[in-house]
C-alpha positions as CSV (number, residue, x, y, z in Angstrom):
1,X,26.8,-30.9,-47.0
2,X,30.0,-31.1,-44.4
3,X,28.3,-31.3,-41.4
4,X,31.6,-32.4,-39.3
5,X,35.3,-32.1,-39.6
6,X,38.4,-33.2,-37.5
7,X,41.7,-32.8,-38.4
8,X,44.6,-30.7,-37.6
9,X,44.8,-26.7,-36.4
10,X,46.6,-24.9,-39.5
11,X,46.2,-21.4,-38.3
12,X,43.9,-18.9,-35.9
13,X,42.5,-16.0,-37.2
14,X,40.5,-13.3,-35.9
15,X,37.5,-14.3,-37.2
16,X,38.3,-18.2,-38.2
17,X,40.7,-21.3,-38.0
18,X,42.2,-23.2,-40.6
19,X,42.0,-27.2,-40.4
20,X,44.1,-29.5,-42.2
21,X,42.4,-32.9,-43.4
22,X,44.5,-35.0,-44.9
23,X,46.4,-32.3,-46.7
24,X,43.3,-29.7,-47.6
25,X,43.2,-27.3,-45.5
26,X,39.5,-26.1,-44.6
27,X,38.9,-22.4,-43.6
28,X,36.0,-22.4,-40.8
29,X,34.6,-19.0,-39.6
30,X,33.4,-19.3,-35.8
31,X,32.1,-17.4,-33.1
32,X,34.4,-15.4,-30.6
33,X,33.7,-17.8,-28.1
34,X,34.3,-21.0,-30.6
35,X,37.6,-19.5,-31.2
36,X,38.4,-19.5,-27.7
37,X,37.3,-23.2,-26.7
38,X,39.6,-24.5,-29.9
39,X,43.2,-26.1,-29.3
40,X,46.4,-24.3,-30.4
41,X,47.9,-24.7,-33.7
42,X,49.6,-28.0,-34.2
43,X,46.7,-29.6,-32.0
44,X,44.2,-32.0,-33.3
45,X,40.6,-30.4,-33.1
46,X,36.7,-31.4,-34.2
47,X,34.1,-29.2,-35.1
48,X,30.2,-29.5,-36.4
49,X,30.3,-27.2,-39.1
50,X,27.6,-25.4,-41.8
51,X,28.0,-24.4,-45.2
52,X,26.7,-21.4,-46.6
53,X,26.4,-21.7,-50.8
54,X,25.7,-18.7,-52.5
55,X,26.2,-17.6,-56.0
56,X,29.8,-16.5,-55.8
57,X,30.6,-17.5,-52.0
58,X,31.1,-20.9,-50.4
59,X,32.0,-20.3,-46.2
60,X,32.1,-23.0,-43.9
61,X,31.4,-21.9,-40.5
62,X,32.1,-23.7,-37.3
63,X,30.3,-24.9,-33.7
64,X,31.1,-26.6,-30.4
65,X,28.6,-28.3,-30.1
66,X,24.9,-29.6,-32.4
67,X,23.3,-27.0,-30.4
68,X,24.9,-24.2,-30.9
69,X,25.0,-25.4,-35.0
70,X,21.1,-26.2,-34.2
71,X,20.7,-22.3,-33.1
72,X,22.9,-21.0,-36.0
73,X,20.6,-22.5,-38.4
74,X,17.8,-21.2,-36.8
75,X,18.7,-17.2,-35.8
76,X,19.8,-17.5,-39.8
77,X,16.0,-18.1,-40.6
78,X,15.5,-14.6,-39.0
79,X,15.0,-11.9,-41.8
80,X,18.2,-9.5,-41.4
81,X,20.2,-12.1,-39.6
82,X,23.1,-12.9,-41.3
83,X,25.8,-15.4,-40.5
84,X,28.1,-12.6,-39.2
85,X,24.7,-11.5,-36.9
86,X,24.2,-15.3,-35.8
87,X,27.6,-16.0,-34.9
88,X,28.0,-12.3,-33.2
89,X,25.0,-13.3,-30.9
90,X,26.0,-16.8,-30.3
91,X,29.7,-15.2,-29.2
92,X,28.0,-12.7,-26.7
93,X,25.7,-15.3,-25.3
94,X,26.9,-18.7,-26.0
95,X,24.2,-21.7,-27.2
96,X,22.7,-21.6,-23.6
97,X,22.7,-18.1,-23.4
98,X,20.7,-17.6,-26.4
99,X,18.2,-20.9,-25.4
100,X,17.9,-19.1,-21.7
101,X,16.7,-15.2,-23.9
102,X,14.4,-16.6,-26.0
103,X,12.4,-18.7,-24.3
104,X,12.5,-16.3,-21.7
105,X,11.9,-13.8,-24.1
106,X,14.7,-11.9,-23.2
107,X,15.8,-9.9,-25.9
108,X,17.8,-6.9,-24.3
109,X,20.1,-9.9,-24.0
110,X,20.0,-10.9,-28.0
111,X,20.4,-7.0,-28.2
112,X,24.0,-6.6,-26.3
113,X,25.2,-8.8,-29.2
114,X,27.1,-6.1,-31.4
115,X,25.6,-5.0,-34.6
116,X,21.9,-6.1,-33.2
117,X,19.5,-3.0,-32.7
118,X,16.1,-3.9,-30.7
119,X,13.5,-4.5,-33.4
120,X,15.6,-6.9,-34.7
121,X,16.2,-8.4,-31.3
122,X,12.3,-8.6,-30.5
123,X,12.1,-10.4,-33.5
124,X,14.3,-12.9,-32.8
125,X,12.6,-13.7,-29.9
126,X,9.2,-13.6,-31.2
127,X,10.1,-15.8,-34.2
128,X,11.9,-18.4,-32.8
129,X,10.4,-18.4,-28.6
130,X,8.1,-21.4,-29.7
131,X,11.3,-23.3,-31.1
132,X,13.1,-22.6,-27.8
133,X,12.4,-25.8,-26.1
134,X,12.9,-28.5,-28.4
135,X,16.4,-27.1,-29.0
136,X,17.0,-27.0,-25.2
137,X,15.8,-30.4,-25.2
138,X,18.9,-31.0,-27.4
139,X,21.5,-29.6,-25.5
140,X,20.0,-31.6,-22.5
141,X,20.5,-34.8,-24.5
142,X,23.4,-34.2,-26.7
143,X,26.4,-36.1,-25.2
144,X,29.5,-33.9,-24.3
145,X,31.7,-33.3,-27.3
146,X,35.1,-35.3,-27.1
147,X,38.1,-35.3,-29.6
148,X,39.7,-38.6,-30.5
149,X,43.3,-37.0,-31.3
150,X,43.6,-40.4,-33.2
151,X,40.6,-39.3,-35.2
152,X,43.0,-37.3,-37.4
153,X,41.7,-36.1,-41.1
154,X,38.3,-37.2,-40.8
155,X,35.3,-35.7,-43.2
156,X,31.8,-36.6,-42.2
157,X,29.9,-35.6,-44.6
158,X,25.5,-35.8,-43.7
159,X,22.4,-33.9,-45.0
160,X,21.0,-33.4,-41.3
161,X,23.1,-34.3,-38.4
162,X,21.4,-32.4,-36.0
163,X,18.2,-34.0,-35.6
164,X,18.5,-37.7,-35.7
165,X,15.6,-39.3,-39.0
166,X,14.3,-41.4,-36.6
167,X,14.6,-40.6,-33.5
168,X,13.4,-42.6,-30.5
169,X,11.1,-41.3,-27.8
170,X,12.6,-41.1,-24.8
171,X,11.0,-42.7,-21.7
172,X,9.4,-40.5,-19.0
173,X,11.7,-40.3,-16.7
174,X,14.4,-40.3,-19.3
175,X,12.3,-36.5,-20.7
176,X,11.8,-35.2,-16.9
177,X,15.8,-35.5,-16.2
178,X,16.6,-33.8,-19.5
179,X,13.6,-31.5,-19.1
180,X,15.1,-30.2,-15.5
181,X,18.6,-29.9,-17.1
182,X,17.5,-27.2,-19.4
183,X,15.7,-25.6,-17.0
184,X,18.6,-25.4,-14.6
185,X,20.2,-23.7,-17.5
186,X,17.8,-21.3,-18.0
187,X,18.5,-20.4,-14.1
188,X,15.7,-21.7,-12.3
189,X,16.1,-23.2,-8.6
190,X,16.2,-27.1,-8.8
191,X,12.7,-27.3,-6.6
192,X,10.7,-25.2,-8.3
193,X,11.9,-26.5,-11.7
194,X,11.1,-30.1,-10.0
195,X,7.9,-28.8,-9.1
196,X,6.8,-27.6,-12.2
197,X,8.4,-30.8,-14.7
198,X,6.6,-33.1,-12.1
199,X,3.2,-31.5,-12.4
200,X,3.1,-31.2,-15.7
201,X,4.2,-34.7,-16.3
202,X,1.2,-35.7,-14.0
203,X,-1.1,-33.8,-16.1
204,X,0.3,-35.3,-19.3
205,X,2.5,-38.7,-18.8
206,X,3.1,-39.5,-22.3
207,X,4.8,-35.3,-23.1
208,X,8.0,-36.4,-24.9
209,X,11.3,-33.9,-23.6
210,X,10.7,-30.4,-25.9
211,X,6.8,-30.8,-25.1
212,X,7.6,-31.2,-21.4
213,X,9.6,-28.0,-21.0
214,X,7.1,-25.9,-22.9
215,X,4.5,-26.8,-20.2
216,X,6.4,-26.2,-17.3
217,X,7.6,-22.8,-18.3
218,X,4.3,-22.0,-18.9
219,X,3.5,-23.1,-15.5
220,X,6.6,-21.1,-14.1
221,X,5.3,-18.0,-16.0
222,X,4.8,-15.0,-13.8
223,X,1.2,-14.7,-13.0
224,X,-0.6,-11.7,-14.3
């Protein structure tokens, strides 16, 4: 499937942009808050995108970064969660936003997102709280996005780009810094995220980064 394309902004819509690469001009539906990180028309401009095939519909939808594409793909899994749903939440909360809810279990927030009603919300978080952390380890790896306005045109076409085949563990310390990086985005003070990565790398040296986060937010769980 297109997994990435860079080219040239066409046109803004409400809803979506148009990119031109190398004359065929792609129509990508993003989130409000997509929309508003994009350059102006005339401007060169990447995006990780996803393709939704159905039947009688093809719709290529667009992301600013692997982890917010990462968390598209995975509110999508969510029975009555559409791609209008996924992208409505991702606009109200951005990719951290939604990492910070769910594995906080948080989902008045998923629930401010317009057309969500509670009971989906709860489900949301329910469904997808145990994936949480491995897609916050993501966003504390994943390099920040850069455009190479020379990169004009460009189709990259993969089956999987978000998650590398093969990918190599990281080394200890290398999973503690990422570890505390998505706990500071979920809005916990740097020492008592510290506190709680360090311990639970002492208990367990060898937790690789998604494993690592998991046991120190269950070690900064409130305690019944």
């Amino acid at each position: 499937m297109i997994g990435r394309i860079a080219g040239v902004v066409l046109f803004r819509g409400d809803d979506h942009v148009l990119i031109d690469v190398r004359g065929v001009g792609y129509m990508v539906y993003c989130s409000d808050r997509t929309l508003a990180g994009l350059p102006g028309v005339g401007e060169a401009c990447a995006v990780w995108t996803d393709l939704l095939v159905r039947e009688d519909l093809l719709q290529l939808f667009g992301f600013s970064s692997l982890v917010e594409k990462e968390w598209h793909r995975l509110l999508m899994s969510v029975q009555g969660i559409g791609a209008k749903a996924s992208l409505s939440i991702l606009g109200t909360l951005g990719a951290d936003g939604v990492g910070r809810a769910i594995a906080l279990g948080d989902w008045a927030s998923i629930k401010a997102a317009k057309g969500i009603g509670p009971k989906t919300a709860q489900k949301v978080v329910l469904e997808l709280k145990d994936k949480a952390p491995s897609v916050m380890a993501m966003g504390a790896a994943e390099p920040a996005a850069q455009v190479n306005v020379e990169e004009t045109a460009e189709v990259i076409e993969t089956t999987s780009p978000a998650v590398p085949s093969s990918p190599k563990p990281p080394s200890n310390a290398a999973a503690q810094s990422e570890a505390l990086s998505a706990l500071g985005n979920l809005g916990y003070a740097p020492s008592e995220a510290a506190s709680a990565v360090a311990e639970a790398a002492g208990e367990d040296p060898g937790l690789d980064t998604s494993s690592l986060i998991r046991a120190a937010l269950k070690l900064l769980a409130p305690k019944a």
